[in-house]
PASE-965007 format. One record per residue (C-alpha): residue in one letter; x, y, z. Coordinates in pm, whole numbers, padded with zeros to 5 digits, always signed. Example, Ala and Ser with C-alpha at 12.3 -4.5 7.8 and 13.67 -1.06 7.14 Angstrom:
BEGIN
a+01230-00450+00780
s+01367-00106+00714
***
This chain:
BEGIN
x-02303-05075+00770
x-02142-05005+01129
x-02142-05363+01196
x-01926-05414+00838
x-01686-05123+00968
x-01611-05315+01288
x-01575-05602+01144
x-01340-05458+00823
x-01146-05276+01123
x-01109-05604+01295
x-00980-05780+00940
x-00773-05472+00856
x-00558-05521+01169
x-00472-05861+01122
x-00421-05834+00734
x-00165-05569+00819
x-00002-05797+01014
x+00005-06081+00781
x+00060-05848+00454
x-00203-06080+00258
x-00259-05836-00009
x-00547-05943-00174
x-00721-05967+00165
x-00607-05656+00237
x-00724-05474-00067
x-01091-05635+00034
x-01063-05450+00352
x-00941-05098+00163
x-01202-05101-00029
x-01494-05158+00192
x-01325-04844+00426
x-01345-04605+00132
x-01674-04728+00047
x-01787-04616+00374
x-01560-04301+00410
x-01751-04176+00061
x-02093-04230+00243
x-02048-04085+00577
x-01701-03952+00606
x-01697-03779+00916
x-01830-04089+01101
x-01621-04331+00933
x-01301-04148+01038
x-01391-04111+01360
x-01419-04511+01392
x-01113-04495+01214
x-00938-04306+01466
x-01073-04484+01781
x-00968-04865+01623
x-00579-04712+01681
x-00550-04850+01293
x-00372-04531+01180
x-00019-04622+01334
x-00093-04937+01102
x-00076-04734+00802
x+00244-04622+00831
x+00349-04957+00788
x+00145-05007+00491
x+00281-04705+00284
x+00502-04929+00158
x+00680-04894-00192
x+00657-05192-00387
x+00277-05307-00264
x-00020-05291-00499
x-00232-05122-00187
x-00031-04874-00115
x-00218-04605-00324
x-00562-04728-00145
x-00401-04653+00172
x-00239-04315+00060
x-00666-04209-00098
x-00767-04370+00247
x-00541-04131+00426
x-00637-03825+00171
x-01007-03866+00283
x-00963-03904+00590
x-00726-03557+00645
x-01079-03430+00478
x-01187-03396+00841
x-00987-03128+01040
x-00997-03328+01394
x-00805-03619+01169
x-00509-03401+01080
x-00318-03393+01405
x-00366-03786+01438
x-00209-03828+01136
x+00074-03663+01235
x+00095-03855+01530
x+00059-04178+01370
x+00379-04098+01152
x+00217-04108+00837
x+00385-03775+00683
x+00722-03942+00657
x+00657-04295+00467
x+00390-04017+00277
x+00707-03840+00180
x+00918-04125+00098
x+00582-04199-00122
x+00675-03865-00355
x+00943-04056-00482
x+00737-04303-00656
x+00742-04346-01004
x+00384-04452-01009
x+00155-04214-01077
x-00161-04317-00911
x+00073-04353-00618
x+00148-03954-00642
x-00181-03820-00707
x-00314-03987-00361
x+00009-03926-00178
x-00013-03578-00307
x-00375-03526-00175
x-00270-03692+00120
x-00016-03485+00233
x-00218-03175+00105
x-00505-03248+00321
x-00300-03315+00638
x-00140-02918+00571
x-00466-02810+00537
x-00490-02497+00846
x-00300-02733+01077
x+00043-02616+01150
x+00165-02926+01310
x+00080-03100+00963
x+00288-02819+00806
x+00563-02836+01030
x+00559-03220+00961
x+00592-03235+00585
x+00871-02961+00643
x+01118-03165+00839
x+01074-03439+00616
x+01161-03213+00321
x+00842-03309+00129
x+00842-02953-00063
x+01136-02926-00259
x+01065-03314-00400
x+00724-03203-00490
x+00850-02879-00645
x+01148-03137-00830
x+00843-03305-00970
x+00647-02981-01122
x+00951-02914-01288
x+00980-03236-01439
x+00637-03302-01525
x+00575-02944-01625
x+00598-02973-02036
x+00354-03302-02046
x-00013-03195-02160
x-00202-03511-02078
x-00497-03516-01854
x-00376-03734-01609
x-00009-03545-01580
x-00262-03237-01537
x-00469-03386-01267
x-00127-03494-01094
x+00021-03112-01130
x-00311-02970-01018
x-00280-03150-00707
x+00109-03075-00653
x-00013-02723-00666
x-00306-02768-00435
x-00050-02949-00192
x+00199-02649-00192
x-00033-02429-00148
x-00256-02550+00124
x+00140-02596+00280
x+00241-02260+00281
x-00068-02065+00283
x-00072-01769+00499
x+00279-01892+00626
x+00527-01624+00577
x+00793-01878+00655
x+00718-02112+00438
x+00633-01902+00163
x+00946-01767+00135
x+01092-02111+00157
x+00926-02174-00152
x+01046-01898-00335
x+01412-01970-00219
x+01362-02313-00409
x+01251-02135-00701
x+00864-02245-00728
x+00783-01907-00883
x+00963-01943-01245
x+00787-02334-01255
x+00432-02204-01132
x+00451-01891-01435
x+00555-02191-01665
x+00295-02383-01569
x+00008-02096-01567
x+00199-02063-01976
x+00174-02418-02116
x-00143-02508-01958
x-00345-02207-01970
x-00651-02412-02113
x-00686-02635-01800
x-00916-02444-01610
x-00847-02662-01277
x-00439-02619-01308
x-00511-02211-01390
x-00728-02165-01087
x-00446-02353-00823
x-00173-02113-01016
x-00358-01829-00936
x-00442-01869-00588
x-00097-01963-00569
x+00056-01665-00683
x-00240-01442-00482
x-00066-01667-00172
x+00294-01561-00264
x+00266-01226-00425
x+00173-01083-00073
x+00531-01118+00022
x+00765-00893-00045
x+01027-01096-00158
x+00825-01259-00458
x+00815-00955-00649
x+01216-00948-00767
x+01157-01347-00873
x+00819-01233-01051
x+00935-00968-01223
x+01207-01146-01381
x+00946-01411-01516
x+00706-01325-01774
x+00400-01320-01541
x+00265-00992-01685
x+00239-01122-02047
x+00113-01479-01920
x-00170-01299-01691
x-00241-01043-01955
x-00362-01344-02219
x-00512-01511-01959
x-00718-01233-01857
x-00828-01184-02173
x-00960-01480-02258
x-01207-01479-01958
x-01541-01406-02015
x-01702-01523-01627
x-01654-01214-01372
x-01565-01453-01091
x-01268-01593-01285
x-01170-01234-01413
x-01191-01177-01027
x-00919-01436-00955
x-00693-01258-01217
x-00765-00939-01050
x-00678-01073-00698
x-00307-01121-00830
x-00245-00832-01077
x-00331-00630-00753
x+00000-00728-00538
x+00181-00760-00786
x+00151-00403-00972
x+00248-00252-00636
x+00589-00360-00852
x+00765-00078-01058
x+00958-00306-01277
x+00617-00532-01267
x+00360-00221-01348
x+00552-00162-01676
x+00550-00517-01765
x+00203-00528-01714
x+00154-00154-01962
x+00339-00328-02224
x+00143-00632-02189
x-00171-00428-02278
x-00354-00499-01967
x-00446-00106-01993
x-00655-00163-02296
x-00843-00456-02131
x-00898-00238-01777
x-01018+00081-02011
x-01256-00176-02201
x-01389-00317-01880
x-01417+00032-01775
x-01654+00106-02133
x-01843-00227-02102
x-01961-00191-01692
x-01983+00202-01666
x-02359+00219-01677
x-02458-00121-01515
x-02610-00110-01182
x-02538-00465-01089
x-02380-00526-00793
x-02093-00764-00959
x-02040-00525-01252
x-01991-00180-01044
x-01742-00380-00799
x-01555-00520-01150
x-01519-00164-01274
x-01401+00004-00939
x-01110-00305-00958
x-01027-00218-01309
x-01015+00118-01214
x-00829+00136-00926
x-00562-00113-01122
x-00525+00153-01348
x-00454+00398-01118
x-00166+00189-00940
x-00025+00142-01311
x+00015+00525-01287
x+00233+00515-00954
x+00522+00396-01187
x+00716+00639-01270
x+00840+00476-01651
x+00494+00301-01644
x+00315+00681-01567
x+00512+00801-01848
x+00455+00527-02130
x+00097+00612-02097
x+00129+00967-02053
x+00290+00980-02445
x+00390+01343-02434
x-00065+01421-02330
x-00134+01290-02675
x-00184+00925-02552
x-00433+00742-02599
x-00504+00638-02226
x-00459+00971-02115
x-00718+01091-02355
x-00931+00814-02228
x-00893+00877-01865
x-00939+01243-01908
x-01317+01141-02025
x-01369+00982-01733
x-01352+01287-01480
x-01663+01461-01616
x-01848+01138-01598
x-02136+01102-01380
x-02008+00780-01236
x-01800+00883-00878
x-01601+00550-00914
x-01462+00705-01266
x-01420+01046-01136
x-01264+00964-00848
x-01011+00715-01055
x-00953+00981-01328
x-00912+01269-01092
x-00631+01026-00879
x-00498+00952-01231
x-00454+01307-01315
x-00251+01354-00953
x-00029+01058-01041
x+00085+01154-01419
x+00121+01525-01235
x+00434+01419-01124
x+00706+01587-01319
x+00693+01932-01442
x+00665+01854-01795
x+00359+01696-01773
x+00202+01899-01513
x+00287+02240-01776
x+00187+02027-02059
x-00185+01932-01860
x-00298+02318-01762
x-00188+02454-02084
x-00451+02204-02258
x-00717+02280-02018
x-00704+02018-01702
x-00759+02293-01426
x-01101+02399-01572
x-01172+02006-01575
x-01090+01945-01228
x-01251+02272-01108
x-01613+02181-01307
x-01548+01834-01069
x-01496+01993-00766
x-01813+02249-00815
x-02029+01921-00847
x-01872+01784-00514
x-01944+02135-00306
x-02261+02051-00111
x-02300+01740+00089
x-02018+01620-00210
x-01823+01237-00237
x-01519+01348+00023
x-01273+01083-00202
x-01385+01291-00499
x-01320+01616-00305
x-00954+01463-00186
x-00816+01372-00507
x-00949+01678-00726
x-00720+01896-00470
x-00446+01629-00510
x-00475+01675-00858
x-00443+02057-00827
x-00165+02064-00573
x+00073+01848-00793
x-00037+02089-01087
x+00050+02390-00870
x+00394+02259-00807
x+00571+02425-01129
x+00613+02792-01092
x+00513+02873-01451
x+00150+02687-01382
x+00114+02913-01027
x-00034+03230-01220
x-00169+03027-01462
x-00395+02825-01211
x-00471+03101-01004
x-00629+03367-01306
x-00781+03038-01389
x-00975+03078-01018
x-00866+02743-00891
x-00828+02961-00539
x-01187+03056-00542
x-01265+02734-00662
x-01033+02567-00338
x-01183+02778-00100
x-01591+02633-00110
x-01406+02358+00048
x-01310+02572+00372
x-01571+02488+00557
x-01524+02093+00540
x-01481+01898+00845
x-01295+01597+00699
x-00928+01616+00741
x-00809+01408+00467
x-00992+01723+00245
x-00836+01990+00477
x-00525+01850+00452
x-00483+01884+00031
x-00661+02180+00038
x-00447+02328+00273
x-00129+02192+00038
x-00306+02360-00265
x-00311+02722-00165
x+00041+02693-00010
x+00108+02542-00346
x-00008+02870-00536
x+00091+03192-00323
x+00454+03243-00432
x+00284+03546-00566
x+00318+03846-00370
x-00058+03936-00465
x-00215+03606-00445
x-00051+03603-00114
x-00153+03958+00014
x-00541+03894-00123
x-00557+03522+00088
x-00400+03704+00403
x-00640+03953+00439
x-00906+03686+00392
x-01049+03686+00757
x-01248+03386+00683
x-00953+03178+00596
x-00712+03283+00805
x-00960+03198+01135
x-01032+02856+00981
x-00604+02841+00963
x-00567+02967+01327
x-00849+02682+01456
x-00723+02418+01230
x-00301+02514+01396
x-00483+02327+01722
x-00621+02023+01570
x-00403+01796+01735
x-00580+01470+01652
x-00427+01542+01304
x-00100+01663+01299
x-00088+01696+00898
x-00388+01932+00886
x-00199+02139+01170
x+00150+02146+00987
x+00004+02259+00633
x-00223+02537+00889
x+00121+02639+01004
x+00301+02666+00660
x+00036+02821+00505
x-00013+03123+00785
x+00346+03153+00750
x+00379+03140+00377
x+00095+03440+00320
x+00318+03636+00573
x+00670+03538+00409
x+00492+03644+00029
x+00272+03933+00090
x+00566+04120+00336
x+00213+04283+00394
x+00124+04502+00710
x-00267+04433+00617
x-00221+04040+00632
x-00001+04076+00952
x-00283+04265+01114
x-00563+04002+01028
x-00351+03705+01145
x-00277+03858+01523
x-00647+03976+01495
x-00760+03635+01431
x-00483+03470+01702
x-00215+03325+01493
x+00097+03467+01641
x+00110+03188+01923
x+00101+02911+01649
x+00391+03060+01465
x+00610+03091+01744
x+00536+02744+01835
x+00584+02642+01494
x+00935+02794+01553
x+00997+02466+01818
x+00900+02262+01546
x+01095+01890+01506
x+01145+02001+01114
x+01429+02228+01066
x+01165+02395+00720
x+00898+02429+00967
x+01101+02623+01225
x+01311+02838+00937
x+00969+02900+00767
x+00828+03029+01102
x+01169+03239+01253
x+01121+03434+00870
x+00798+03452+00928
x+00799+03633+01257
x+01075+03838+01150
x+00908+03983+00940
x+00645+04047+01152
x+00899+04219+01407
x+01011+04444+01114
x+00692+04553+00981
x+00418+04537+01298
x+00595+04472+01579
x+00351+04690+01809
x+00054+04499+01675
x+00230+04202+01749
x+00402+04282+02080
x+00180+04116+02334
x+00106+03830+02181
x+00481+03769+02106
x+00533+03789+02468
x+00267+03601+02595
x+00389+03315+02372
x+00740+03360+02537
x+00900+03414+02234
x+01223+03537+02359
x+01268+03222+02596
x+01218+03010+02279
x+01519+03226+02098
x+01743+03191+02420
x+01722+02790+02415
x+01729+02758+02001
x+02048+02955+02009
x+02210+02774+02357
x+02068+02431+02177
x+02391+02311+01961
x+02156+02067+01740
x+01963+02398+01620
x+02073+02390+01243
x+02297+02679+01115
x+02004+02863+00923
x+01809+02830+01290
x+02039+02999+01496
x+02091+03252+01194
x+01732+03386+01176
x+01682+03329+01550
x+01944+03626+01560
x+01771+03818+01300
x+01499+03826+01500
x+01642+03906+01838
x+01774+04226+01667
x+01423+04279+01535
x+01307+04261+01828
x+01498+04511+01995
x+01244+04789+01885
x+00986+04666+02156
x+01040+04810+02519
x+00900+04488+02687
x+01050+04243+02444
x+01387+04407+02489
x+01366+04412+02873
x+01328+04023+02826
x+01622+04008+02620
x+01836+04178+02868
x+01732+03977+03162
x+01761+03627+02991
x+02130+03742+02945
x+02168+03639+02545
x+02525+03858+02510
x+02697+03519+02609
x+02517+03275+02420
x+02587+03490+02125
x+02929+03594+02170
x+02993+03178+02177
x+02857+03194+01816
x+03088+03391+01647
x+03362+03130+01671
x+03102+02900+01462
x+03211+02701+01186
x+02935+02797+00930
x+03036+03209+00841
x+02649+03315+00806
x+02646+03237+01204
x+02968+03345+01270
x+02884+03732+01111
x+02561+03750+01230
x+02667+03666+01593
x+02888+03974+01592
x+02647+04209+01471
x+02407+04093+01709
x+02677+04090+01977
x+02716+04421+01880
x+02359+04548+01863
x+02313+04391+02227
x+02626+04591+02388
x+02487+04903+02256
x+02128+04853+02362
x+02236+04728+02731
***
């Protein structure tokens, strides 16, 4: 066999030469006999007999061998160390010149050809680019797109393999595809040919290629992908090509205008009956297939028009259904339906609508069975659930005769922050009530695990909700009792830092806050207010000009509040605040302005 290579080799050159074409097509033929028995060693022969610059010269037009040489070429490309000699050989320009063939067996090898040679090898890539070899291929899926017969289809499916070994995991060159408008041809495709399995597969992991990029979405969203994906997806039984499906819906539901294309292309009902058929299988493929169907659903609820189509005033259908799922004992479904509950809790209709019929005791019987040693992404979306419920004032006393507080606060003693973090949001959520307020404040428990969690640095949205929330049950109780068991348990330091805060809420929050602290306890309070160097922090919020006009208001407030303290006074005096002040009441906002003279005032008589 090596000895017939060599020789074939030898007879290939000068046949080249001579252009004897039925000589030549002797010698084409005994190379892809051999490439089909030992490929990897026949290329490599291939490659040291310098007969690939020969080929270029052969991809001729008019010749009956050209498609040999073009399959000879595919074959070869098979082999990764080929690619780059390819290039070099300048094949990928007669190859292009190829695509413009009329003969068809002349495009499905040039096609594979050129495909193979883009396969992972950017110089290929960049090759076929400068000779413009996409937009004729994309000229010819256009063109070819309507015809149904099996060798048109085996011709397309290639086209599509060839693009998309081209541009895969090339941001470039994927979005030079959708600039020529490959997306509208590939959906048309994926319509009329739906039964050819080979041509469905390419589509799809051409879409999963382009769908990652940002730019697809607007030119898939004004196709009707959703509808075409929908019936696809329906008609497959296997889970691996279900899978495939799956792998584009995904990227491309991150889409608004796309996630309510996809709800009124029913893919809901097929994603609730997956959800039905899998929920008590404990086969590996199965549980992975309903945690994707799942967690589709869920991202169908991010939407806020496709939220609300399914939502259908609480009497829908799919609301119903996903409502079933959070007393399951399956955590995949509670976790899903608990996450589903915190996305269609996003308007105040719906949230009212949800506790009136009964939600809150739902999520609370969840959270009870996720106390001890409980599933932490069960814990975390339960509390999202109830913090988005929490949001509209007339659910607040609602939730919190319901005992969602109680319920909250079996979670104190977690250690993961994500948990912390909602839990945290919850109860800030629910203590616009001067009693719910007054009762958490004097909660010693909770207000130490606050004052540790204002230090956790590592996570600087479990610190800013401990903040909020120490100064929220001070700013809603006005009570002497919780003032006393937050300086007790060391919180005064954290508020006045919150006061330096980079968000103008957080610092306002904090100045009330300690103001009112000032007003009601200010003897309790006085060290720690000093040791914190309160006043300092007054003196360069009000000298600052970027402090907002509601900062410099209450940082006033307080400096008059704070008058009533010997020490804190002293500090006052010495820091010399009567000029920073008097510069104030020429402000341009009028609450400044008036409260600079009376606290101009207030200063000149206390000096």
């Amino acid at each position: 066999m090596a000895d017939n290579l060599s020789d074939t080799l030898k007879k290939l050159k000068i046949t080249a030469v001579d252009r004897t074409d039925d000589s030549l097509e002797g010698c084409l033929d005994c190379l892809l006999q051999a490439l089909a028995q030992n490929n990897m060693e026949t290329s490599e022969k291939i490659q040291g007999s310098g007969i690939l610059q020969l080929f270029a010269s052969l991809l001729v037009p008019q010749s009956s061998c050209t498609a040999k040489v073009a399959n000879i070429i595919a074959e070869i490309a098979k082999n990764e160390f080929m690619r780059i000699p390819c290039v070099d050989a300048g094949l990928i320009s007669p190859l292009v010149q190829l695509l413009n063939s009329k003969d068809q067996e002349v495009l499905l090898q040039t096609g594979r050809a050129l495909g193979n040679i883009c396969y992972d090898s950017h110089e290929g890539r960049s090759a076929v680019d400068q000779a413009g070899g996409a937009q004729i291929v994309i000229d010819h899926l256009r063109s070819l797109c309507s015809k149904t017969d099996p060798a048109n289809e085996k011709l397309l499916t290639v086209f599509c393999g060839m693009l998309m070994n081209y541009s895969n995991e090339n941001d470039s060159l994927q979005a030079q595809l959708i600039n020529m408008g490959v997306i509208p041809t590939l959906v048309k495709l994926l319509g009329i040919h739906c039964q050819n399995a080979a041509l469905t597969e390419m589509c799809l992991v051409a879409f999963g290629n382009l769908a990652e990029l940002e730019s697809s979405k607007e030119q898939f969203a004004s196709t009707n992908i959703a509808e075409e994906l929908v019936k696809l997806f329906k008609k497959q039984i296997d889970h691996d090509k279900r899978e495939m499906v799956f792998e584009v819906l995904a990227p491309l539901a991150e889409n608004d205008a796309i996630k309510l294309q996809l709800v009124e292309a029913g893919l809901v009902e097929c994603l609730l009956e997956i959800v039905q058929q899998k929920v008590d299988s404990d086969k590996e493929e199965d549980i992975a297939e309903l945690k994707t169907a799942s967690d589709l659903m869920v991202l169908l609820l991010l939407g806020d028009e496709s939220m609300q189509k399914l939502f259908e005033g609480g009497k829908g259908n799919v609301f119903q259904r996903v409502l079933s799922w959070i007393p399951s004992n399956n955590h995949q479904l509670q976790l899903a339906g608990a996450l589903a509950i915190a996305n269609f809790a996003r308007n105040d209709g719906n949230c009212i609508h949800m506790v009136d019929n009964g939600i809150v005791e739902k999520l609370m019987d969840l959270l009870d069975r996720h106390v001890e040693d409980g599933n932490v992404t069960v814990q975390h979306a339960a509390l999202s659930a109830l913090r988005n419920l929490a949001i509209p004032v007339i659910n607040k006393a609602k939730m919190l005769s319901a005992g969602v507080t109680e319920a909250v606060l079996k979670f104190l003693k977690s250690e993961m922050p994500p948990v912390q973090f909602k839990l945290l949001g919850t109860l800030r959520m629910l203590i616009d009530a001067q009693e719910a307020a007054e009762q958490l404040g004097k909660n010693v428990k909770l207000v130490e695990r606050l004052v540790e969690w204002c230090e956790a640095k590592d996570h600087a949205g479990v610190m800013g909700e401990s903040n909020r929330l120490l100064s929220a049950l001070i700013r809603h109780s006005k009570s002497k009792d919780v003032i006393k068991t937050i300086v007790q348990s060391g919180g005064i330091k954290h508020l006045v830092t919150m006061a330096t805060s980079e968000h103008v809420i957080m610092q306002n929050e904090a100045l009330v806050a300690l103001a009112l602290i000032a007003a009601l306890e200010l003897g309790t309070a006085e060290k720690d207010l000093e040791s914190a160097k309160l006043v300092q922090i007054l003196h360069t919020l009000l000298a600052d000009e970027r402090s907002a006009p509601e900062i410099k208001y209450n940082s006033m407030v307080l400096i008059c509040a704070l008058m009533g303290s010997e020490s804190l006074h002293k500090e006052v005096q010495d820091l010399a605040f009567l000029d920073v002040v008097s510069k104030l009441r020429s402000h341009e906002n009028k609450s400044v302005a008036q409260q600079a003279s009376l606290t101009e005032q207030r200063l000149a008589v206390e000096s």
